[in-house]
N, CA, C and O atoms as a DFTB+ gen file, in Angstrom:
580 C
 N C O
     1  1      17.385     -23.039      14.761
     2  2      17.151     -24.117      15.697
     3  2      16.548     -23.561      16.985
     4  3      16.972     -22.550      17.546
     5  1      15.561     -24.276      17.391
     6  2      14.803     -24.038      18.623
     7  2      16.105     -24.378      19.802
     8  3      17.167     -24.942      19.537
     9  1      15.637     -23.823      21.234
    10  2      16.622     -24.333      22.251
    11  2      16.103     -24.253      23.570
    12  3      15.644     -23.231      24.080
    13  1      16.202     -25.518      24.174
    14  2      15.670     -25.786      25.441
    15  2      17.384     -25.630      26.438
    16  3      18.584     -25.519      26.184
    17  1      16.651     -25.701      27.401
    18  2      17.476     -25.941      28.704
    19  2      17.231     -26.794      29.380
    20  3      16.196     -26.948      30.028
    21  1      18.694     -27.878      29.297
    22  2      18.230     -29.278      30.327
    23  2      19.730     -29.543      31.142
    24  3      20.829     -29.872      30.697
    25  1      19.208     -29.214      32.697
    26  2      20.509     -29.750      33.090
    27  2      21.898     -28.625      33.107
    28  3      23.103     -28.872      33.167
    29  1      21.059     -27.135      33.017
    30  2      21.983     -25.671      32.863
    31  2      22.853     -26.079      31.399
    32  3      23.876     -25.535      30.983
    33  1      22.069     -27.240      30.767
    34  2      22.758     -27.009      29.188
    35  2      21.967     -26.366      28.260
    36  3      20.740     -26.327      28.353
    37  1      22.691     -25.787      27.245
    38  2      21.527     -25.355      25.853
    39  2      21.319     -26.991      25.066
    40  3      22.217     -27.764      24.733
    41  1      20.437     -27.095      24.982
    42  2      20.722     -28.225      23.910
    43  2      19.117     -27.677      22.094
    44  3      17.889     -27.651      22.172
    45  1      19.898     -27.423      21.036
    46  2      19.726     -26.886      20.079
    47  2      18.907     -28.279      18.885
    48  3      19.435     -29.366      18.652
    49  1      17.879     -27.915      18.452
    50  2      16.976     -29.060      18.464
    51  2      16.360     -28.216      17.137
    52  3      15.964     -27.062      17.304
    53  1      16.310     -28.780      15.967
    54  2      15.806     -28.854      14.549
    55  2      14.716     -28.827      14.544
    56  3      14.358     -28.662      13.378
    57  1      13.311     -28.942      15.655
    58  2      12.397     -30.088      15.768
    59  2      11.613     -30.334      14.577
    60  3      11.153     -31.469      14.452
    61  1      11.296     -29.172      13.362
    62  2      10.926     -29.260      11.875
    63  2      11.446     -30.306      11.355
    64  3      10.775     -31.308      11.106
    65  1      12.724     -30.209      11.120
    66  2      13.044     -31.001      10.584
    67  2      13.608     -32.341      10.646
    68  3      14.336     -32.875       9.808
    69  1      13.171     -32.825      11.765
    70  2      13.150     -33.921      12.835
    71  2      11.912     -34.366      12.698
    72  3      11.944     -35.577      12.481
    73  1      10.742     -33.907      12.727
    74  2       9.233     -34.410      12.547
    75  2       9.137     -34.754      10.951
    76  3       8.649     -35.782      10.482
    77  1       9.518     -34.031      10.466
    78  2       9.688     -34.320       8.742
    79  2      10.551     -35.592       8.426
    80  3      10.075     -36.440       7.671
    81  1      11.655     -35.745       8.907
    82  2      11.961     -36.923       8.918
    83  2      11.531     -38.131       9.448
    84  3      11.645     -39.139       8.751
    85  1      11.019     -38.210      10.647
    86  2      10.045     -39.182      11.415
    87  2       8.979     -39.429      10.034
    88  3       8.854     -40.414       9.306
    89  1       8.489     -38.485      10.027
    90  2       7.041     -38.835       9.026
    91  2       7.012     -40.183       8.461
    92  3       6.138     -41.020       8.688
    93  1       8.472     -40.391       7.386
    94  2       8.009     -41.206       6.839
    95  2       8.885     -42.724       7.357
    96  3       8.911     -43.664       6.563
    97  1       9.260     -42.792       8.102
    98  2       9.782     -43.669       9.143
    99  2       8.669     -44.593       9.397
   100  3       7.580     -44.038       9.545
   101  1       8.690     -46.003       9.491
   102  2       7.679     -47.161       9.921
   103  2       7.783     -47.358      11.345
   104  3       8.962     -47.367      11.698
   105  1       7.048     -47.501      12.186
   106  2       7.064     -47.488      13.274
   107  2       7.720     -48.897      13.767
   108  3       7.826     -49.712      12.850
   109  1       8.102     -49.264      14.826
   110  2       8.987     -50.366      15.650
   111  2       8.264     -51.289      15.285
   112  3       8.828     -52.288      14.836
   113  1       6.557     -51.255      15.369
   114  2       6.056     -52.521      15.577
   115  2       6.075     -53.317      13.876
   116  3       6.022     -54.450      13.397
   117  1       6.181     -51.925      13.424
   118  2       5.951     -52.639      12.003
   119  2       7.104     -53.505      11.182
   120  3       8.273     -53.119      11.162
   121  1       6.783     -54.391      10.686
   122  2       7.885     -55.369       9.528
   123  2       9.071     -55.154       9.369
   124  3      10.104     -55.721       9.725
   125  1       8.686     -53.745       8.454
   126  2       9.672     -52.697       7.557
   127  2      10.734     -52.134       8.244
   128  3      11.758     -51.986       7.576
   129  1      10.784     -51.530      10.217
   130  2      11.748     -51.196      10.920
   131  2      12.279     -52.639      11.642
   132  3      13.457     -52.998      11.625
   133  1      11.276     -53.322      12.218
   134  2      11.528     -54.894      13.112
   135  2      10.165     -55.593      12.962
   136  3       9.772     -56.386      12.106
   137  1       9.464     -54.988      14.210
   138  2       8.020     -55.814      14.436
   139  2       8.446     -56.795      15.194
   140  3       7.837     -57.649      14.550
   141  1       8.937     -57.368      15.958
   142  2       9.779     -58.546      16.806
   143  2       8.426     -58.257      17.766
   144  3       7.762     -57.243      17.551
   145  1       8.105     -59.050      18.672
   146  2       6.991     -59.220      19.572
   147  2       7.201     -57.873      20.960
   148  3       6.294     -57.220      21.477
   149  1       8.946     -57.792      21.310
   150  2       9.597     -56.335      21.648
   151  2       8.731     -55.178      21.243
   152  3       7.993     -54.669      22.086
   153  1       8.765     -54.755      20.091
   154  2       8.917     -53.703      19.994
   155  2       7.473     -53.703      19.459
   156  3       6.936     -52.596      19.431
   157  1       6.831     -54.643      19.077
   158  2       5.043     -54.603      18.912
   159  2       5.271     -53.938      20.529
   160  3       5.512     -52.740      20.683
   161  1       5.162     -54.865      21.639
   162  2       4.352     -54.392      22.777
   163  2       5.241     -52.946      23.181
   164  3       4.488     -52.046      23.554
   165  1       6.496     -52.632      23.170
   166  2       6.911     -51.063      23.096
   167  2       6.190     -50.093      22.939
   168  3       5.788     -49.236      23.725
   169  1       5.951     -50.353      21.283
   170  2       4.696     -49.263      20.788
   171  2       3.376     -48.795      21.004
   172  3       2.876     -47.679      20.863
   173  1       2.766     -50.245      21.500
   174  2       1.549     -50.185      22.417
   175  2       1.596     -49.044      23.628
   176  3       0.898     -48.052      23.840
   177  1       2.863     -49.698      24.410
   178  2       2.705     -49.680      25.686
   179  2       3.080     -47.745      25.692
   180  3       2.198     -46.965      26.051
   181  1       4.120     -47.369      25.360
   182  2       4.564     -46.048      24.978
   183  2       3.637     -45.124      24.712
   184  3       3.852     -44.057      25.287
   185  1       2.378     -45.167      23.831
   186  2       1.661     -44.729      24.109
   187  2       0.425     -44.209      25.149
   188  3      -0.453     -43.350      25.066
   189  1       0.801     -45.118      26.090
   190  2       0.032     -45.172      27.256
   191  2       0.663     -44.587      28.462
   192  3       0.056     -44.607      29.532
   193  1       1.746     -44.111      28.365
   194  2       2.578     -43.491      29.201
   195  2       2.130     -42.345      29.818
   196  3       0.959     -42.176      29.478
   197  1       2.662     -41.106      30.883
   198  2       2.133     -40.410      31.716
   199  2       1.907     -39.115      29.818
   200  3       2.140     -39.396      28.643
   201  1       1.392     -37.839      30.463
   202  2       1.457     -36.549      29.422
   203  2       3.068     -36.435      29.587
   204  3       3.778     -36.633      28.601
   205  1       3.512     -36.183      30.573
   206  2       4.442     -35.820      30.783
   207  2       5.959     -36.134      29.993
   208  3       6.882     -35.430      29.583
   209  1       5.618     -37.780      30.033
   210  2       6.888     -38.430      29.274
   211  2       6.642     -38.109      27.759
   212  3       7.540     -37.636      27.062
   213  1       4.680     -38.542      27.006
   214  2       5.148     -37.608      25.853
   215  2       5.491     -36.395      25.446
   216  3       5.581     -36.130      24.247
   217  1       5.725     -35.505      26.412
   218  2       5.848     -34.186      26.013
   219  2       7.385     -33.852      25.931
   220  3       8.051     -32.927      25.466
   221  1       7.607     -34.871      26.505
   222  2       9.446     -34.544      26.790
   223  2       9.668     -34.951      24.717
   224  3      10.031     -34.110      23.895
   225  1       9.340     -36.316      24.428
   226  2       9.450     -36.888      23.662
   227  2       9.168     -35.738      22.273
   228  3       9.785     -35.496      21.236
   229  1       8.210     -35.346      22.750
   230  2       7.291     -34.218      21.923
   231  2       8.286     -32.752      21.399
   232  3       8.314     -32.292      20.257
   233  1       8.994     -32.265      22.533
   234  2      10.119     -31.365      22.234
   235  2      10.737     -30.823      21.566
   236  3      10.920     -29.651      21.239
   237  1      11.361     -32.455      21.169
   238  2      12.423     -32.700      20.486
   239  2      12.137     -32.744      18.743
   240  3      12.807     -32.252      17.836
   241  1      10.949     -33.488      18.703
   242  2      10.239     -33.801      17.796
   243  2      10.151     -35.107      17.100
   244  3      10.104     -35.208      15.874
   245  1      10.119     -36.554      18.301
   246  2      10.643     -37.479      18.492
   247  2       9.191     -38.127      18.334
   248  3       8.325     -37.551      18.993
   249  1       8.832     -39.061      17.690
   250  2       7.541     -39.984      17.462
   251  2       8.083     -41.358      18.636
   252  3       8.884     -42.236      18.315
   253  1       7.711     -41.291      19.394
   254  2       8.145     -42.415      20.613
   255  2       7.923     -43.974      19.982
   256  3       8.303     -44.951      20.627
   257  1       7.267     -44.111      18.650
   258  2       6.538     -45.249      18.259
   259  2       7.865     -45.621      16.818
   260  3       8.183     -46.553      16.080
   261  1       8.062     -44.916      16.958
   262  2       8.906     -44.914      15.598
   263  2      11.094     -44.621      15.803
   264  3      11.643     -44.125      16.787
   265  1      11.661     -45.040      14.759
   266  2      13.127     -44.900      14.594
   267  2      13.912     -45.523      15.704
   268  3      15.131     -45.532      15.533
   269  1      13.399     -46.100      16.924
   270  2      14.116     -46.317      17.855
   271  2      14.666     -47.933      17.343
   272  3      14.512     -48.612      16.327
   273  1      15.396     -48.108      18.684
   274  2      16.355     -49.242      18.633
   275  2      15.650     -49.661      20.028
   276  3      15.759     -48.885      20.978
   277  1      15.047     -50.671      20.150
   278  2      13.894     -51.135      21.670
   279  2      14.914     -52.613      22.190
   280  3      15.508     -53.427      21.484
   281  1      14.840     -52.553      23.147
   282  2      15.510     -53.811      23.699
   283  2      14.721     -54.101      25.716
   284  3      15.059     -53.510      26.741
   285  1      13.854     -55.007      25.566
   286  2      12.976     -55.391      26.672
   287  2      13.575     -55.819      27.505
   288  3      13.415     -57.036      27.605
   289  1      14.631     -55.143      28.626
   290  2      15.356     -55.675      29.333
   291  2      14.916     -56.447      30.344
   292  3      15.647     -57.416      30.548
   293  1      13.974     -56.359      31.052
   294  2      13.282     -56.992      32.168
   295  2      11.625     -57.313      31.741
   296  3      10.897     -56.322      31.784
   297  1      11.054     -58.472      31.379
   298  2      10.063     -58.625      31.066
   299  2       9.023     -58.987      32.122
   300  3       9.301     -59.613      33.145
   301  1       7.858     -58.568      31.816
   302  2       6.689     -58.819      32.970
   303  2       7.390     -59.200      34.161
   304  3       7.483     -60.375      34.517
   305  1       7.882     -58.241      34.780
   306  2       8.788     -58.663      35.768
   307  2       7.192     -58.003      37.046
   308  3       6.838     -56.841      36.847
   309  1       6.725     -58.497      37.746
   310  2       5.615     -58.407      38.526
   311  2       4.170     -57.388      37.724
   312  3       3.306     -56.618      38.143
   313  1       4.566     -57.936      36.435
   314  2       3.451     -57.188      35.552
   315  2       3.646     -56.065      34.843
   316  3       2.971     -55.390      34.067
   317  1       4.884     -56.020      35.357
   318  2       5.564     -54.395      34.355
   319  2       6.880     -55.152      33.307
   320  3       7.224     -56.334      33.328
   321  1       7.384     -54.140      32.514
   322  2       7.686     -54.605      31.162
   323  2       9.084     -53.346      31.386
   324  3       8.721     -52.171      31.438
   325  1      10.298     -53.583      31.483
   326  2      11.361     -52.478      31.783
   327  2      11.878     -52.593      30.408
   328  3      11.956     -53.681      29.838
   329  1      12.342     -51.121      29.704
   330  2      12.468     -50.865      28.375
   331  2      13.697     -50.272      28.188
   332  3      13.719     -49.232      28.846
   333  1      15.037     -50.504      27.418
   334  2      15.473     -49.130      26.570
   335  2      15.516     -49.101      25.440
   336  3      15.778     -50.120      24.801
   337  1      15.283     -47.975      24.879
   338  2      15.112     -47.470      24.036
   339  2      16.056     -46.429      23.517
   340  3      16.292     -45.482      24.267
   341  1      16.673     -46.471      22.248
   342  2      17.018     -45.217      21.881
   343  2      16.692     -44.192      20.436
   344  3      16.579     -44.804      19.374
   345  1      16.613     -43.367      20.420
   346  2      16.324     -42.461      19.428
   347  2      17.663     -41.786      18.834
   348  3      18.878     -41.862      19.017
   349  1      16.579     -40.948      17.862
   350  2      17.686     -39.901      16.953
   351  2      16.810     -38.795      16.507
   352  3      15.797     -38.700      15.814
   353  1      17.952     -37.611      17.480
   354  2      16.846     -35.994      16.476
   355  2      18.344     -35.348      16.307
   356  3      19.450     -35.478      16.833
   357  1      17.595     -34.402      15.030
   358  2      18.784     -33.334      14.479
   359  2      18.650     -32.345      15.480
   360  3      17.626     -31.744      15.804
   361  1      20.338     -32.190      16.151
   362  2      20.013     -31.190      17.316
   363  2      21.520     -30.878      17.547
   364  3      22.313     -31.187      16.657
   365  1      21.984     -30.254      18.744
   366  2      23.223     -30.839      19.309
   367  2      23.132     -30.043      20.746
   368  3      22.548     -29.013      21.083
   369  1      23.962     -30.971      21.435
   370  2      24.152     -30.055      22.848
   371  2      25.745     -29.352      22.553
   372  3      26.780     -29.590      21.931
   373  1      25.119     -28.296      23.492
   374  2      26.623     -27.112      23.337
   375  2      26.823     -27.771      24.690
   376  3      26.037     -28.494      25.302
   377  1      28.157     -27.333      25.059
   378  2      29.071     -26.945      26.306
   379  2      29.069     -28.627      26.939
   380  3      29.208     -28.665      28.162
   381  1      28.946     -29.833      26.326
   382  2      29.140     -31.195      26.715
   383  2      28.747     -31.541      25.543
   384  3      28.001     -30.938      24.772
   385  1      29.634     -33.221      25.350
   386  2      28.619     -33.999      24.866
   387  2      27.564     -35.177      25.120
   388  3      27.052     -36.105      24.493
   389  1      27.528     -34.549      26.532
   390  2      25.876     -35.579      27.227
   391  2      25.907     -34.883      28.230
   392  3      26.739     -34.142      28.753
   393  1      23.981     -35.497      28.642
   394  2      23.607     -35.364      29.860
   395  2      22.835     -36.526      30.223
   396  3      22.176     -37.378      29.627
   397  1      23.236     -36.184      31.731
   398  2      23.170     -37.472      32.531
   399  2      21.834     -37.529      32.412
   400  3      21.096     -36.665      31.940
   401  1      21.376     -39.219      33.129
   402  2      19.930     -39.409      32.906
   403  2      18.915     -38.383      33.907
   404  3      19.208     -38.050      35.055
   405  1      17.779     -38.019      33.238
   406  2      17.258     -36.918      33.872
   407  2      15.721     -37.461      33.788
   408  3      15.183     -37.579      32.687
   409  1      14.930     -37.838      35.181
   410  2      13.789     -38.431      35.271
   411  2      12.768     -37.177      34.756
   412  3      12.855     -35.972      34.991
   413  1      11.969     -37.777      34.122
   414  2      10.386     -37.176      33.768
   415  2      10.030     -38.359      33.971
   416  3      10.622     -39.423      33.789
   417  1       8.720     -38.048      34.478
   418  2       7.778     -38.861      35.188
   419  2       8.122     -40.330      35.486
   420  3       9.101     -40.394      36.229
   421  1       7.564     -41.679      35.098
   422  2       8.187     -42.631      35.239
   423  2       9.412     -43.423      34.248
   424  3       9.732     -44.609      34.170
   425  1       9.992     -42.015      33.447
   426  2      11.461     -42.580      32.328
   427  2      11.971     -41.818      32.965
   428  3      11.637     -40.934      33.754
   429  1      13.255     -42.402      32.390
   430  2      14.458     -41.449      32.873
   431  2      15.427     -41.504      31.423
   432  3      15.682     -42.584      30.891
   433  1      15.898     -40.263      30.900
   434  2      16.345     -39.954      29.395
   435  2      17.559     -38.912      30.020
   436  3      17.670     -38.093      30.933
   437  1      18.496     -39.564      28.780
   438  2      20.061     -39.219      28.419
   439  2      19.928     -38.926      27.172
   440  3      19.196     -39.382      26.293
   441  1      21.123     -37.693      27.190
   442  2      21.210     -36.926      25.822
   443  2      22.935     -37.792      25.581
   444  3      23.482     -38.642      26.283
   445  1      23.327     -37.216      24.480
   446  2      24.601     -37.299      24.202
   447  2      24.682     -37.204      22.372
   448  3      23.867     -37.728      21.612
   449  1      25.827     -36.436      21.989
   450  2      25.970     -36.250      20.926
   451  2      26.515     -36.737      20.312
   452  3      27.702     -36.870      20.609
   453  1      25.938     -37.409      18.872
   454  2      25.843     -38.411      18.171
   455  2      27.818     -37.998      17.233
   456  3      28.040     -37.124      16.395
   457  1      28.916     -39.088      17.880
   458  2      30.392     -38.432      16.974
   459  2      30.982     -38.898      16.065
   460  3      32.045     -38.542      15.556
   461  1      29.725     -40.433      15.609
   462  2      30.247     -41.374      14.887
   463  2      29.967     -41.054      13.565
   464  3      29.351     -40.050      13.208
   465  1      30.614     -42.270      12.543
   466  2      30.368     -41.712      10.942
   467  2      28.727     -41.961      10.551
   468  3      27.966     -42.710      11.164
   469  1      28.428     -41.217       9.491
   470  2      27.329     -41.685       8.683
   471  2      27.674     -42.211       7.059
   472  3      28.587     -41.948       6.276
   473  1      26.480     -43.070       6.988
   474  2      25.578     -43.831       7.058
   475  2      25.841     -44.600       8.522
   476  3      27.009     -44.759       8.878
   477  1      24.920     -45.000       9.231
   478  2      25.086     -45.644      10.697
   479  2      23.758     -46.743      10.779
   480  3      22.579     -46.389      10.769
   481  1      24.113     -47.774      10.841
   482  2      22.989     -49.181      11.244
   483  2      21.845     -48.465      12.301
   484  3      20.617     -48.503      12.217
   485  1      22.460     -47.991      13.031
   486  2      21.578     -47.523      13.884
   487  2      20.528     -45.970      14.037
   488  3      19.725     -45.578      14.884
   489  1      21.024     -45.441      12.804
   490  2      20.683     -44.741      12.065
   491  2      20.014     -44.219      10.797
   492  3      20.631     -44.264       9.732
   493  1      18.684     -43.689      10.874
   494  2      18.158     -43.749       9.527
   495  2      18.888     -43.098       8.379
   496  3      19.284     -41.990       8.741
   497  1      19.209     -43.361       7.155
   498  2      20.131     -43.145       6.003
   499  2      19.567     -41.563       5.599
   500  3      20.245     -40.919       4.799
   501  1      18.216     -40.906       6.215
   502  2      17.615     -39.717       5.674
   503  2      18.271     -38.533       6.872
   504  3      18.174     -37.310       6.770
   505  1      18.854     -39.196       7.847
   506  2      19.088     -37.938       8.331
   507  2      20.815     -38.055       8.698
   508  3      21.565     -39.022       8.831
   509  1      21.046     -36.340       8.798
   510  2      22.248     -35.799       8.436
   511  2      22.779     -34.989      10.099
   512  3      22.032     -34.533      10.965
   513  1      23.782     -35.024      10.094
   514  2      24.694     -34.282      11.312
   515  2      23.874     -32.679      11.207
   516  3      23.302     -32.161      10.248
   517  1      24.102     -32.155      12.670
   518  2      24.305     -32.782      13.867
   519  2      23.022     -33.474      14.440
   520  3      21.900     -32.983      14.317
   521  1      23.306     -34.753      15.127
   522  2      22.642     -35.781      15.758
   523  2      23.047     -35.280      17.072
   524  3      24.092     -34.820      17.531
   525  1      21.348     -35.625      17.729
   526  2      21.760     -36.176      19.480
   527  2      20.901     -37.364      19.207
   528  3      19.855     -37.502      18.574
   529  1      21.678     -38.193      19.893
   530  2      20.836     -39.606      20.494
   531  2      20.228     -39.545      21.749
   532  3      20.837     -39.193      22.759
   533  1      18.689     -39.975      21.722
   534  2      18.124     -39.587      23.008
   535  2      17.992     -41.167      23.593
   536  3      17.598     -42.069      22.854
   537  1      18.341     -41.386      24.915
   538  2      17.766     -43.072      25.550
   539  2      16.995     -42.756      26.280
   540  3      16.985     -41.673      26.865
   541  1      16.135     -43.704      26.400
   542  2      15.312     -43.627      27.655
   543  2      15.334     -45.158      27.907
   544  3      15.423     -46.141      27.171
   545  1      15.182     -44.907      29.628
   546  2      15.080     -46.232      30.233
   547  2      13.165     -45.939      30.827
   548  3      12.584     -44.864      30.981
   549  1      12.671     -47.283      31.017
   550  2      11.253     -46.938      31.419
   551  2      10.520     -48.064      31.812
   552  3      10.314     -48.872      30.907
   553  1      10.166     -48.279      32.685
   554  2       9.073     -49.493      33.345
   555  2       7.393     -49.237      33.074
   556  3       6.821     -48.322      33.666
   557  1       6.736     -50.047      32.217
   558  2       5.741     -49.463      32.097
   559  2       4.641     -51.049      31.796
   560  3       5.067     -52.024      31.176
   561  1       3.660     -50.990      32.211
   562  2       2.327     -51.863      32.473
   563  2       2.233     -52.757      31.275
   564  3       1.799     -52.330      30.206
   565  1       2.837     -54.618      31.524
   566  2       2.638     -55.392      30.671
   567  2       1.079     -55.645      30.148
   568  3       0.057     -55.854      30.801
   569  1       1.372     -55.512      28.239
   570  2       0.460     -55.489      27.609
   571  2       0.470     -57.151      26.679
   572  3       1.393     -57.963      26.617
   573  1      -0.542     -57.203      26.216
   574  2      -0.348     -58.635      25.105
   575  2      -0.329     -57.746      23.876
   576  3      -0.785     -56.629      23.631
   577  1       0.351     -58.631      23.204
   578  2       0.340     -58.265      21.228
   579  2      -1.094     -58.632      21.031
   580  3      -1.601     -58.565      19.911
């Protein structure tokens, strides 16, 4: 396992085999995960984000378009669109099990380690312990479907 430092934590990250699993994952906007009018404009919009926020995303080995759980908390609220979102990579943090929200560019993302059972609703059925769940909260430029 690869290992970054966030927050004077190790946090221990699969990212192989985290991208391998993404692969075959349908993305938010599509049918097969939701597709709800949410998570169409999510996927749009996510992509359009600073380098910065995808690279965080990128890390881990996290497809920002795909596996999440999207919920549009504040809509076109003066033309911006406020988001959370959460993910799943095979990873774990040592010495806690979370970290607090930690801004890159205009998101701000929380770790915490995934302690519940599997199979999990909120969870794809292809991947296996150890889990971190990544959130991000994020305000970003209302788009149309």
């Amino acid at each position: 396992m690869e290992e970054i430092i966030l927050n004077d934590c190790i946090v221990k990250i699969d990212k192989e085999k985290t991208i391998e699993l993404f692969k075959d994952l349908p993305k938010v906007s599509e049918k097969a995960h939701c597709g709800c009018e949410d998570c169409q404009l999510f996927a749009m919009q996510i992509l359009n984000t600073s380098p910065e926020v995808l690279k965080f995303f990128e890390q881990f080995g996290v497809d920002p378009t795909k596996e999440a759980e999207v919920w549009r908390a504040i809509p076109n609220e003066d033309g911006f669109d406020t988001y959370t979102a959460d993910y799943h990579f095979i990873g774990v943090i040592q010495g806690t099990d979370d970290l607090d929200w930690i801004q890159v560019g205009e998101a701000s993302f929380g770790l915490a380690n995934h302690d519940g059972d599997l199979p999990s609703p909120m969870i794809p059925s292809t991947f296996s312990k150890p889990i971190v769940e990544l959130a991000v909260r994020i305000t970003m430029p209302n788009m149309e479907v």
